[in-house]
N, C-alpha and C positions, 0 to 999 in steps of 0.2 A: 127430752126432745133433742134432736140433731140439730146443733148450728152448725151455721154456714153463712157468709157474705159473696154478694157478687158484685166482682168489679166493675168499675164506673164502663169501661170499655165490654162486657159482659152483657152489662145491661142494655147497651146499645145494640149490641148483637141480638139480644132475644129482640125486643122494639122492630129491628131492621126484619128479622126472620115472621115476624108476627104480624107484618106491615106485607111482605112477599106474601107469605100464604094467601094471607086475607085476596090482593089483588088476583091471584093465578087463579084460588079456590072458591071459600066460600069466610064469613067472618068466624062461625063454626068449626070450619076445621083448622085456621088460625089459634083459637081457645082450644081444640084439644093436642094441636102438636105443642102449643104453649103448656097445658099443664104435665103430658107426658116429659117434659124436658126437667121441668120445676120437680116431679115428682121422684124422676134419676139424680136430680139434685141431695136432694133428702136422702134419697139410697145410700150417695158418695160420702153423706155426711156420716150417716151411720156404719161404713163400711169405706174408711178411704184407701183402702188398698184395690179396691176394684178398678177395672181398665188396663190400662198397660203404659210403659215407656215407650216414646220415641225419639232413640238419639237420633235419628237421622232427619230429624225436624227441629230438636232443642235439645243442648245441652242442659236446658233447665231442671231443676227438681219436680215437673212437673207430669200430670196421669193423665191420659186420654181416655174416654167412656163414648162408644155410639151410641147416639138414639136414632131412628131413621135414616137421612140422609148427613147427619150431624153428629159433629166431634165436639164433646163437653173436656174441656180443657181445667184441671185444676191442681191446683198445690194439697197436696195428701198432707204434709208435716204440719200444716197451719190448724192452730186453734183459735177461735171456728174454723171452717173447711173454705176455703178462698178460692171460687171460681172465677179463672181470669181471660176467659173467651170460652163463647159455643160461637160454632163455625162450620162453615156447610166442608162436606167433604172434598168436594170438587175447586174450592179455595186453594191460594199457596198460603199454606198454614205454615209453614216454614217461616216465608216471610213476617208475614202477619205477626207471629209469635216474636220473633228478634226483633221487631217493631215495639212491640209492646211491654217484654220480659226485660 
């Protein structure tokens, strides 16, 4: 089985994106961008090279993955797999990231 932890801030970010859909959409489509995120989760665990760097957002050791409109942010070296923000694209993740990292 792939482990993985999501960060305290992580976890707020799925809540917050989960809480967004539900009001634009439907509670439905809420549950399945929620499990489609959960399930690239699992991927990244099983395969943490997946995604790519972005120095021009962080120097951090950290790998970016889209799902949809959304960047899954996480630390590839960590055992388990440490995702430490999913973040809509349209965000300054740049920000965000130096905030939080």
């Amino acid at each position: 089985m792939a482990r993985y932890v999501i960060a305290p801030e992580a976890a707020r970010d799925l809540i917050q994106i989960w809480r967004y859909i539900k009001e634009q959409s439907s509670v439905e489509m809420a549950n399945r961008i929620e499990s489609a995120i959960r399930d690239k989760i699992v991927l990244l665990a099983k395969t943490p090279g997946a995604g790519h760097w972005r120095g021009d957002l962080t120097e951090q050791a950290v790998r970016f993955f889209p799902i949809y409109s959304y960047l899954i942010v996480y630390r590839p070296e960590t055992k388990p797999l440490q995702v430490v923000s999913i973040l809509h694209s349209h965000r300054d993740i740049g920000k965000i990231l130096n905030a939080r990292l």
